[in-house]
Residue, then its C-alpha position, 0 to 999 in steps of 0.5 A: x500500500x505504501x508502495x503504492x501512496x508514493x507512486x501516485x505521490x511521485x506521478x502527481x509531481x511528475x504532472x505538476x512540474x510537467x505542466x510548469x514547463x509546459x506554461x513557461x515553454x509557451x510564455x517563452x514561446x508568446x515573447x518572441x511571436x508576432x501581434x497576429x492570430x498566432x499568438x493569440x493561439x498561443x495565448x489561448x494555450x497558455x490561458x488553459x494551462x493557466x485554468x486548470x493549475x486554479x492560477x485564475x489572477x495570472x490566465x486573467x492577465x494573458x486574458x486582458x492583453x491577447x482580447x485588445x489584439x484578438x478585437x484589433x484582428x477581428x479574430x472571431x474564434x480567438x475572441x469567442x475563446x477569450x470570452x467563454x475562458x473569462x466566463x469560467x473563471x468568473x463562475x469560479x469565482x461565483x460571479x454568475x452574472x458576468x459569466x453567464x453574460x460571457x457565456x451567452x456572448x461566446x455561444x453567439x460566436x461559436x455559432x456564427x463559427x459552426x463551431x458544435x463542440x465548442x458551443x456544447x462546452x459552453x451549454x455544459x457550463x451554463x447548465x452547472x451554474x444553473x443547478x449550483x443556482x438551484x435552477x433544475x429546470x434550466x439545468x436540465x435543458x442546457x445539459x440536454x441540448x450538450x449531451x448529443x455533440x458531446x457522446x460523439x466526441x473524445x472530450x470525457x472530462x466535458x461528457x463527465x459533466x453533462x452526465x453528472x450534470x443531468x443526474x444531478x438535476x434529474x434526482x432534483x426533479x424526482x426523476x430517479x429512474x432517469x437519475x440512476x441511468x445518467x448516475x450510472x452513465x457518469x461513473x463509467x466516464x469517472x472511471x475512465x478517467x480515474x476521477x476518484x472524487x466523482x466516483x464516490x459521488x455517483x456511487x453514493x447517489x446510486x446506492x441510495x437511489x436503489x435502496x430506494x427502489x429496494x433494490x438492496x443488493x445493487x445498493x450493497x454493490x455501490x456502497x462497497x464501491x463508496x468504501x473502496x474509494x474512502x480507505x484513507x482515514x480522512x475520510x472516518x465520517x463517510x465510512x462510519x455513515x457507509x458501514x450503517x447504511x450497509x448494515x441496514x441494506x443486510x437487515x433487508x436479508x435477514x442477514x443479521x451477521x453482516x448487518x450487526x457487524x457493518x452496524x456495530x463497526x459503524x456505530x464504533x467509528x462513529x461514537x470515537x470521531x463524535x459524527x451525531x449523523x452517522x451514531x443516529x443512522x446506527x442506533x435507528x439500524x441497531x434498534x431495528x436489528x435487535x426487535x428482529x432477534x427478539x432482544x426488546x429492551x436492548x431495541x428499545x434502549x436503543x431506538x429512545x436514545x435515536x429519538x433523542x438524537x433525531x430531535x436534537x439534529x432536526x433529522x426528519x427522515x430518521x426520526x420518521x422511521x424511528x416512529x414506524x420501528x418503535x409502532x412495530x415494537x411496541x405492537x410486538x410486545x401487546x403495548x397497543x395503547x403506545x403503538x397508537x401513539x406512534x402511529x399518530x406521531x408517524x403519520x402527523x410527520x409524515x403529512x407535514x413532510x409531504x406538504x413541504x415538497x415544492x413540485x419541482x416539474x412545471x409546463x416549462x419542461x413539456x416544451x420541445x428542445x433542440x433534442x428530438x427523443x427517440x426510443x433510445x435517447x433521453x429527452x424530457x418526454x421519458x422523464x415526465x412519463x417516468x415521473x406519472x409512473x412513479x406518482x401514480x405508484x406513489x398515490x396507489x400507496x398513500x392511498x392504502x396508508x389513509x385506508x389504514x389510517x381511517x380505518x384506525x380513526x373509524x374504530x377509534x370514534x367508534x370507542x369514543x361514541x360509547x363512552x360519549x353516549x354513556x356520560x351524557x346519559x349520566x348528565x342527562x339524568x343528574x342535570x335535568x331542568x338545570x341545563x337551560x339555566x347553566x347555558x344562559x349563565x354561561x352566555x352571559x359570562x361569555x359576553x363579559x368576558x369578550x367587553x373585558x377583553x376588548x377593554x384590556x385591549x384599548x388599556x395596552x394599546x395607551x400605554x404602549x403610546x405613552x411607553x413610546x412617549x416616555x421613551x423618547x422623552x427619557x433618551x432625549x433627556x438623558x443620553x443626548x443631553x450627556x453628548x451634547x453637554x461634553x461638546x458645550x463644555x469643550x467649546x466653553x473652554x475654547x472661548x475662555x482660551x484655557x486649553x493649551x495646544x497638546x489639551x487641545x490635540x488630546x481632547x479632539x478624539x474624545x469631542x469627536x467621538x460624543x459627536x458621533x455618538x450624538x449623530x448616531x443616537x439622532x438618527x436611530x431615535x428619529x428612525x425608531x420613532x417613525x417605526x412606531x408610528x407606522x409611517x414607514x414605507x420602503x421604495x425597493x429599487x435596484x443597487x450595488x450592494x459593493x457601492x453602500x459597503x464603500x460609502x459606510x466604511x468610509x464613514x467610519x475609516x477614521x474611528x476605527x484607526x483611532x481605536x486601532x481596529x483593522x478592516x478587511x473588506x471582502x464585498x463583491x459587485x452584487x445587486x440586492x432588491x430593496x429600499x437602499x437608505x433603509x439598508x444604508x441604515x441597517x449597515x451604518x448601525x451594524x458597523x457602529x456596533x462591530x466597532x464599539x465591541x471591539x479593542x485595539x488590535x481586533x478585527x471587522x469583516x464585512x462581506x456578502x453572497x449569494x444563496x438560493x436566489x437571495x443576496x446575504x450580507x455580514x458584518x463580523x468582528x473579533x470583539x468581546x461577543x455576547x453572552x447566550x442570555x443578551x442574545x434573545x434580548x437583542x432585537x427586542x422593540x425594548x431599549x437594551x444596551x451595553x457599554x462599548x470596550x471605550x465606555x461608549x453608550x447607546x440607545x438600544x434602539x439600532x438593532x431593534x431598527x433593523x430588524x424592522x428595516x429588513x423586514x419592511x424589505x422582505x428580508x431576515x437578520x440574525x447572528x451569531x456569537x460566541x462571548x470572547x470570540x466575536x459576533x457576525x451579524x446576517x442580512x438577507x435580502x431578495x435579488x427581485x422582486x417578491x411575487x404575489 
């Protein structure tokens, strides 16, 4: 084995300088070259080399000087090159939009060229951005219109992708017959290349998709598979969840020696790396095997502590077939009064699951593609009649689980009507002509208590109006006062001339800082006062979130390097869909905040991405954090503030206004804290408009 490591080791050497020389031979090469579409060949060379050693700064240099010579040339196939090279680096640096602009444009030039394989790259790559977007559908059809041009060539990385790419949508979409046909499709182009990465992928999906299926035995085949790619010991985690699943394919079999040794390895490596996932999977298959064998309170120790487990990971799926193993449990041991609970629990989780799946398929994907599907070609005709098979399956057996179900309801009201007619008789003969006089003393006290209600609600909505008077009154009266009387003081001393220039130097931070103070506490108080009159309205527009980050670190630049703090500033160019003063707020405030809760030599770190289809911002620091009790207290309407490392005060007011900020604008906030570590502080807003 050792033998082996080293190999590899030196092959992967072997390669990488191979490559070096490679990119230095044609950097020496484009030196001494003509301004003509040579170089610019050359130049393209140098760029792909440059792509796959992940040197994405340095391709994107050679990409700037050969695209001015390629236009000056007019060189349309160096051009569209350059253009779909740059699109591949912005799509690794997660800029979706400009690549797919660059995307869109290298298509048009690629088939202006008649250029097919080119134009089925650039399909393949728009068609990952679209399901790293969650975009399945879009995915889908541009995988499709690649897959054709692709099969008939030797180009197996790119066929690597559309296959994977097509599989990845189809599990998405529900399509799990056509997903293991492109899975399976994938794995033998990954082995071909010795891609060990995607190997162990589409082996696990294809595992996973046949135990599914209950086709236990080609599950078992693709989880070995999983274990021959993952020895190392890096890969503990993968292996521990491995050995339960295997276990839990042998349980199907009856093969309990198999299935207590995969479950008990993996139970083991699970317990020792602290994976809560896997240790899950094992107890639920643990259980399972031990009600099998007839040990019931081993089962059941087992699969109480795997509900526990369930709950504390919100694992819906295991703690689904947690209620269904602890119904056969205790049906087994004659509990049926238990066993009726957990049916209950079974099918109310069940229900609300169920309700939660988006269907994925729409009318979009019936429409043609370039694609014309045959009878051996995969197009989304197969997938959709595949997909009415597999519901119409689907419906057949929920509807025998609701038979079941109301045929358990039915006795149940059965048991319930019994006893019913009993008590009322029992009422009837003891109550008799006091029935009419008890109803209308309870009609009575109903109207008394509905008068009293209405009164304690008109009572909470005054003092509430004169809370918020009062809290004005007191902020203006109290923290506004203290700023405003230290700056009068210090100009109070500058007319009298009884500061000397170094008193004058020395206190200049201090004037500056209750200034901003003041400023600060003037616009959160004026903000917060109009939230609680209800006169708020955003104007949502489209912006640069890059542009608002620039303009509010330079408000702050000054006081952060007199309290010695460094800023780091990972923003991106990206476009959020709200009202821009109202999140110009929100990112004043939660800058003013990083700074006043951290020391000298600390940390702020502001950045912003995108995920599923919404633009998320943060703002994080090193500073002193908060404690888990202040954590909940935080975005309260209530004023709650603490002082800064410097003494500094607040109103309590700021977070309180951008929680009402970013929900005006569709949006979330929240955060994350650990006392003495730091605190980061989320945004989330929508990239478009919100539909009806």
């Amino acid at each position: 084995m050792r033998k082996i490591i080293t190999l590899v080791m030196l092959l992967c050497m072997s390669f990488g300088f191979t490559q070096t020389n490679e990119i230095d031979s044609l950097a020496l090469e484009l030196a001494f070259q003509n301004q003509d579409s040579i170089k610019v060949d050359t130049s393209l060379k140098l760029i792909e080399s440059l792509y796959h050693i992940h040197e994405f700064e340095r391709a994107m240099k050679y990409i700037i000087e050969i695209e001015k010579l390629s236009n000056t040339l007019g060189y349309k196939k160096g051009i569209a090159k350059i253009a779909y090279f740059k699109s591949l680096i912005y799509a690794q640096k997660g800029d979706y939009i400009n690549a797919i602009n660059g995307y869109e444009k290298s298509k048009n030039l690629f088939n202006s060229l008649n250029d097919t394989l080119h134009v089925a790259k650039v399909n393949n790559s728009i068609g990952l951005i679209e399901l790293n977007r969650g975009n399945f559908e879009a995915g889908l059809r541009y995988s499709l219109r690649a897959l054709d041009v692709l099969k008939n060539t030797h180009h197996k990385d790119e066929l690597n992708l559309a296959y994977s790419n097509l599989a990845h949508a189809c599990y998405n979409i529900k399509a799990y017959d056509q997903a293991i046909d492109f899975y399976e499709k994938a794995l033998l182009v990954q082995e071909a290349l010795n891609d060990s990465k995607g190997i162990y992928e589409s082996s696990s999906k294809l595992a996973e998709l046949y135990s599914n299926k209950k086709e236990h035995r080609k599950a078992i085949d693709f989880y070995q598979k999983v274990l021959a790619s993952t020895e190392s010991s890096e890969n503990d985690s993968i292996r521990g969840y491995t050995y339960t699943k295997l276990g839990s394919e042998y349980l199907q079999f009856n093969d309990y020696n198999k299935a207590t040794k995969y479950l008990i390895d993996g139970y083991n490596l699970n317990t020792r790396i602290k994976n809560k996932s896997g240790l899950l999977i094992a107890l639920n298959g643990l259980g399972d095997l031990n009600m099998q064998q007839g040990r019931y309170r081993i089962a059941e120790k087992q699969l109480l502590n795997a509900g526990e487990l369930a709950k504390t990971l919100n694992n819906k799926k295991e703690l689904l077939r947690h209620y269904k193993l602890m119904k056969s449990l205790d049906s087994i041991r004659k509990r049926f009064d238990r066993a009726f609970v957990w049916q209950r629990e079974y099918y109310e989780l069940n229900n609300s699951l169920k309700k939660k799946e988006n269907p994925v398929i729409t009318s979009k994907l019936i429409t043609p593609f370039d694609l014309k599907p045959t009878p051996n070609k995969t197009g989304l005709g197969q997938i959709q009649k595949i997909k009415k098979e597999a519901d119409n399956k689907k419906d057949l057996i929920e509807t025998n689980k609701q038979f079941d179900k109301f045929k358990i309801i039915f006795y149940g009201l059965l048991a319930a009507l019994a006893i019913v007619s009993t008590f009322l008789v029992l009422i009837y003969l003891k109550r008799n002509n006091n029935i009419k006089y008890m109803q209308e003393l309870e009609e009575k006290n109903i109207k008394i208590e509905l008068q009293n209600e209405a009164f304690l609600e008109q009572t909470k909505h005054l003092e509430n109006v004169n809370n918020v008077k009062d809290k004005l009154f007191s902020i203006v009266s109290h923290d506004l006062k203290d700023s405003l009387s230290s700056i009068n003081g210090f100009i109070d001393l500058l007319k009298d001339g009884s500061l000397s220039r170094e008193e004058f130097d020395n206190l200049i931070p201090e004037l500056s800082e209750n200034a901003n103070n003041a400023s600060l506490l003037l616009f959160n108080l004026l903000n917060w006062s109009k939230s609680q009159m209800q006169s708020l309205e955003p104007k949502p527009s489209l912006f640069d979130i890059q542009e608002v980050f620039e303009s509010k670190l330079k408000l702050v630049e000054q006081r952060m390097e007199n309290k010695g703090i460094t800023l780091v500033d990972h923003s991106l160019r990206d476009f959020a869909y709200a009202d821009r003063s109202m999140f110009e707020i929100v990112i004043q405030n939660l800058l003013a905040n990083a700074l006043k809760f951290c020391k000298a030599g600390d940390t702020i770190t502001v950045s912003n991405h995108i995920s599923n289809g919404s633009c998320i911002v943060s703002v994080a620091d090193t500073g002193i954090g908060i404690s888990k009790q202040n954590l909940d207290k935080l975005f309260k309407s209530s004023s709650f503030s603490t002082v800064g490392t410097n003494n500094e005060k607040g109103t309590g007011l700021g977070l309180s206004i951008c929680k009402e900020l970013v929900e005006l604008n569709n949006g979330k906030i929240w955060v994350e804290s650990t006392q003495g570590v730091g605190s980061t502080f989320y945004v989330q807003l929508p990239k478009s408009r919100p539909s009806e």
